[in-house]
N, C-alpha and C positions, 0 to 999 in steps of 0.2 A: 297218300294216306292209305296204312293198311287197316285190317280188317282180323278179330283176334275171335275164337267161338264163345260161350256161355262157358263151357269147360274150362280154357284157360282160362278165361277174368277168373272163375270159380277161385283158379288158385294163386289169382294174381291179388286180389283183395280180401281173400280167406271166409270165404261166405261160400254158401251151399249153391251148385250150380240152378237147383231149382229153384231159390230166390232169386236168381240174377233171371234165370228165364221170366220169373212174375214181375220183377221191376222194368223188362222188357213191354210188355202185354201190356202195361199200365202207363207206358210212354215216361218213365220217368228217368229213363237212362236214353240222352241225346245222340241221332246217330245210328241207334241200333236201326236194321234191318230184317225181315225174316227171309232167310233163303228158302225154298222149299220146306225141311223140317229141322231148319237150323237157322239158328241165331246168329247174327253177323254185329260185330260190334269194335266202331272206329280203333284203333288201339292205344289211342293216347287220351280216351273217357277216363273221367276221374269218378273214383267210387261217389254215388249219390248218398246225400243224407238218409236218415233212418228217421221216419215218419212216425215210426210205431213210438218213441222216444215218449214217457212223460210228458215233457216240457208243451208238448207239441195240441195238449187240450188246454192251456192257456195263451193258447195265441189263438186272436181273432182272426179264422182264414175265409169268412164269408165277405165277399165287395159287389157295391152294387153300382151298377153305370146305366146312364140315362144315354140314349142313342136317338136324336131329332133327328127327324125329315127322312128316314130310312127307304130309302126305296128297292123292287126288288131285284135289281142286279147286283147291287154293293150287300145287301143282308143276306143274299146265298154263301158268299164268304165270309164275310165278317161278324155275322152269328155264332154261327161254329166258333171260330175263334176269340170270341169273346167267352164262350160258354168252359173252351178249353182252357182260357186262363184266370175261370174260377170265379167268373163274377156272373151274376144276377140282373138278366138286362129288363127295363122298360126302355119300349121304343115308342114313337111317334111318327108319322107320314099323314101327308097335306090330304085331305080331301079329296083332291081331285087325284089322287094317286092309288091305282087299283092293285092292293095293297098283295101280295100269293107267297107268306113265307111260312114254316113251320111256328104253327104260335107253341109249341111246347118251347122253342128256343129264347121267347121272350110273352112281357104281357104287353100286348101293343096296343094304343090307343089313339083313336084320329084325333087331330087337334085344325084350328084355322091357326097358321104362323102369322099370318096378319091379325086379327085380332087378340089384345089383349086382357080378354075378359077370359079367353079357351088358355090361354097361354097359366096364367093366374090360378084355372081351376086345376089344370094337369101339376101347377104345384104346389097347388095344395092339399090333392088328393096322391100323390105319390112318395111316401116316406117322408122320414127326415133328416136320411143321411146317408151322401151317395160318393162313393171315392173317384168319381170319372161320370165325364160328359163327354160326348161326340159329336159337334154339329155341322150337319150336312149340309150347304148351301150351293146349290151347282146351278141356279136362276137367278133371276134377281134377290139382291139382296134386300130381307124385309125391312119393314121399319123397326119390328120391336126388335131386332135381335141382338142391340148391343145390351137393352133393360134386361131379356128374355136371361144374357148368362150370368149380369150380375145377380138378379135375384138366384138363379139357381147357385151360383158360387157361394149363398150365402147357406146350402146345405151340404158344403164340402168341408174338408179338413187341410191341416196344412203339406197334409202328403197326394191327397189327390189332384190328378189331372186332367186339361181341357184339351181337347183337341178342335179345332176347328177344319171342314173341310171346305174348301172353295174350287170352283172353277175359276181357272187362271184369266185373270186382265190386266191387263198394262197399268193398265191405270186407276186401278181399284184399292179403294181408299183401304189402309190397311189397320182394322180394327184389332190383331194378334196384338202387336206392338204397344199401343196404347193400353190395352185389358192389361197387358203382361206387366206393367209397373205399377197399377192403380191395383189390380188383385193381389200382385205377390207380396205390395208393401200391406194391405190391408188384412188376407187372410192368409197368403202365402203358397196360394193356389197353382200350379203351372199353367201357361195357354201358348201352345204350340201349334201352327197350321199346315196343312199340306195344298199344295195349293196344286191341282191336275191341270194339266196341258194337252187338252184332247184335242183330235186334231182335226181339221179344217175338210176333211174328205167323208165323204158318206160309206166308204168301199175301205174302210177299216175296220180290227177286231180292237177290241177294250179289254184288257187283261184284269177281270177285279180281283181276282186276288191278289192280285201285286197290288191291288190300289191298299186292299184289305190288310195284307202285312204292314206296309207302312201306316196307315194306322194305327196297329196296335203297336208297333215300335214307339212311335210320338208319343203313347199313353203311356206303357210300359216303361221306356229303353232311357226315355229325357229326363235322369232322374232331377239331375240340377243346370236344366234349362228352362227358361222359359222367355219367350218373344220370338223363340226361333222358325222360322219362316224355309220348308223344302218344297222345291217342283219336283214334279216328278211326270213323266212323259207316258204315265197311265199304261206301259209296258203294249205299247201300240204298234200294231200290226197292219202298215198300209202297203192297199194291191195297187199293181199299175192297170191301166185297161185293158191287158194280156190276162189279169187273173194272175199274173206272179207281183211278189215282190223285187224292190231290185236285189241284186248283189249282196250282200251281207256279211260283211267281219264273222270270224269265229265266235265272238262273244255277241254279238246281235243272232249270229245265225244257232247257238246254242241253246239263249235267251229265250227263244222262240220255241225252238223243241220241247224245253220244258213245261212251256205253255201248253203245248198239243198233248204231251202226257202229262201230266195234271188232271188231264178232261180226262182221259180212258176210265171207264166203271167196266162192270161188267158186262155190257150190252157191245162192247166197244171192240171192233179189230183192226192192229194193226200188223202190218204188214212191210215187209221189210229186202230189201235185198243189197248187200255189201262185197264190194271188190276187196280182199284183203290185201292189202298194199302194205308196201313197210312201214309206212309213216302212221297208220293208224293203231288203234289201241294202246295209246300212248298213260303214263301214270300222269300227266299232268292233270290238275284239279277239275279243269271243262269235263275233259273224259273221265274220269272219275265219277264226277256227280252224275252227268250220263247214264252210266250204266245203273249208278245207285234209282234212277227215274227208272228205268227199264224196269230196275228189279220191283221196285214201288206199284208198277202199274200193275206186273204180274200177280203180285201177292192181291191189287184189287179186284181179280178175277179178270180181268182183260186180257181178250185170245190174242197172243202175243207169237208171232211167225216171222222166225230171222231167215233168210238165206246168207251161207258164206260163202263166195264163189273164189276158189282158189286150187291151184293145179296138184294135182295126189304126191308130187316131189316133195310138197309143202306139209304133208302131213306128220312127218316128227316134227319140225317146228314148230307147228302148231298145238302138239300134244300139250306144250309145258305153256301155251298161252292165258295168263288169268280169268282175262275178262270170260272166253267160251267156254273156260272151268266152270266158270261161278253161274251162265246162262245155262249150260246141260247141265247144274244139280237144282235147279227148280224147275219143276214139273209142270208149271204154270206159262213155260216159253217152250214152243216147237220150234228147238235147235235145227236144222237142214245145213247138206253141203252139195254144192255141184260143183262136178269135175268141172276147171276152167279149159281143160286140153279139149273133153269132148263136147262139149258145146262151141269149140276153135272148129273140132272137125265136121260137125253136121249142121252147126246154123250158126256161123262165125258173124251173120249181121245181127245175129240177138244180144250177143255182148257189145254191137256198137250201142244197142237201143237203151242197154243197162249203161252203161257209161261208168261214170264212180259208184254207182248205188242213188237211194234212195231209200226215206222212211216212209207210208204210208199209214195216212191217220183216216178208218172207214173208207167213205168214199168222197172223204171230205177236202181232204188235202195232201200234199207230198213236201216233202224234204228233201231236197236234191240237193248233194254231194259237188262240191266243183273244186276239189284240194288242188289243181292242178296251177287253179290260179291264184300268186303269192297272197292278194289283197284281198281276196274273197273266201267264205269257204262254205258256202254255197244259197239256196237263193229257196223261198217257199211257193206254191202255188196252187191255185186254190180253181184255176180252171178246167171245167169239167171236161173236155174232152183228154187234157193232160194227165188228169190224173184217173180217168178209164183208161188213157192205152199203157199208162205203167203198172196198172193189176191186172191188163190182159198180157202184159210180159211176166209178171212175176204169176200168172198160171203157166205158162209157158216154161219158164225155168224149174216149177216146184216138176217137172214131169221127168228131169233128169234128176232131180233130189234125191238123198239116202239120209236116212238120220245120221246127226254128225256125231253122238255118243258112241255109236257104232263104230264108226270113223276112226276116230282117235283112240280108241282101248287101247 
């Protein structure tokens, strides 16, 4: 996938390049990126509608969704993402559940899920008409909750939809399935469930945003499904008692990284250091999106330090490489290069220490690199002495560093 500026689209879809910068700004051009002080945009985006259109104040664009049982690791993502595709949330969580999310993102109100008397008044003191429900159930399953969504179904229409969330059991009786013929023949409702497979170890990470996309896919994406039933493995991240993970596929071990950038804000450093080897920076779509993360983090203010250790023979080749193009023109990544000869000649055991590289996430965790071997391609770990002595090698290496813009001119 390439990458075309605000310029060209300018004149690729005949519009002003400073409208396409502002349908950027406003996310409504899929894809786009900001590189430093330019606009990166996929090259095969198709011109977006024009909002400004007439027609466009006779369409109803306000939707409102009801979000049960919310609690606050799932509403740190899936708030936002609710709010970003234009709906209007009230939420709910149990009593006993101490409740810490922005209330500007919803009007939240506690309810008992076992009692039907709280169930009752939350619907009848909350509108009269909601194009989407969410119901959270990751405990025992209550008594009211099969009454709980037909009466709410009964303030839907025949385009909105239910999502149900469960935590995964064998043998749990499946309430999707049955709703799904008795609502769709009745108001025409969809009800779709995700069902999480979290997993059996305490010394694992929980990806909610991944839980949070899927989600809004079920509500969103299933325009004409309903009963449909997906697991999903809650984008899980289990250590072994070393503090690593094991081994990991390309697609697990990438899966992962995006995880670790996603988290970068501005308080956040990482830190980096890469063997330039022929097989990397590759166009296939893993590496690709890769760098699109990289570039993601940076633009969120996240102090972002690459080292690229490769021998000065190497520097025309590297002059015409994209990915380190596109890293030295945003100002938001300290591009670095060390001679791989002189650090062969004065401390040749520091490049055994480095190995393939590594990504460092604060002092939280590392991404270690193992392309060497066919089935893996490489492995995370999250124990602290590991990932102190690979930031006391990468102070060690930044001391032969040179800015790599420098570098390549």
């Amino acid at each position: 996938m390439g990458f075309l500026t605000a310029k060209q689209f300018s004149e690729k879809w005949g519009i002003s390049e400073r409208r396409i910068i502002k349908l950027c700004k406003e996310d409504r051009i899929v894809g786009a990126l900001k590189n430093g002080m330019v606009w990166l945009i996929p090259e095969e985006t198709l011109k977006p509608s024009d909002k400004r259109r007439k027609i466009s104040q006779y369409i109803q664009t306000q939707k409102n969704i009801a979000v049960i049982n919310i609690n606050n690791k799932i509403a740190e993502d899936l708030l936002p993402s609710l709010k970003k595709e234009g709906y209007n949330i009230v939420a709910t969580y149990e009593k006993t559940e101490k409740l810490e999310v922005n209330t500007k993102e919803a009007n939240i109100f506690e309810i008992d899920i076992e009692n039907k008397s709280s169930l009752k008044n939350f619907l009848n003191n909350n509108g009269k008409y909601f194009n989407g429900l969410i119901y959270i159930e990751l405990e025992n399953e209550p008594k009211n909750k099969e009454w709980f969504i037909k009466e709410f179904a009964k303030k839907m229409d025949c385009e909105s939809s239910i999502v149900l969330v469960n935590k995964f059991k064998e043998n749990r009786k499946d309430l999707s399935k049955k709703l799904a013929v008795e609502l769709n023949n009745d108001i025409g409702v969809r009800i779709n469930s995700l069902d999480l497979k979290f997993p059996e170890s305490k010394n694992a990470i929980i990806d909610y945003k991944e839980i949070s996309n899927d989600i809004i896919k079920l509500l969103t994406g299933f325009k004409n499904t309903t009963g449909t039933i997906i697991q999903s493995d809650v984008g899980c991240i289990e250590f072994l008692k070393n503090g690593r993970t094991k081994n990991l596929s390309k697609g697990e071990f990438y899966k992962i990284l995006n995880y670790y950038f996603n988290k970068l804000n501005k308080e956040s450093n990482m830190w980096a250091a890469s063997m330039m080897l022929e097989d990397e920076w590759t166009e296939e779509p893993l590496e690709m999106n890769f760098r699109i993360v990289n570039l993601e983090a940076a633009n969120r203010g996240a102090n972002i330090e690459r080292i690229f250790i490769f021998s000065k023979s190497k520097i025309k080749e590297f002059k015409e490489n994209k990915t380190l193009k596109i890293y030295m023109q945003n100002s938001n990544i300290n591009t670095l290069f060390v001679d791989y000869d002189e650090v062969l000649k004065k401390e040749p055991e520091l490049l055994k220490e480095v190995g393939n590289g590594w990504d460092g996430f604060n002092q939280e965790a590392i991404a270690v690199d193992i392309p060497d071997d066919e089935k893996s391609r490489g492995y995370i770990s999250s124990n602290e002495e590991e990932v102190k002595k690979a930031y006391e090698i990468f102070k060690r290496l930044k001391k032969y560093s040179k800015d790599l813009r420098e570098i390549l001119k």
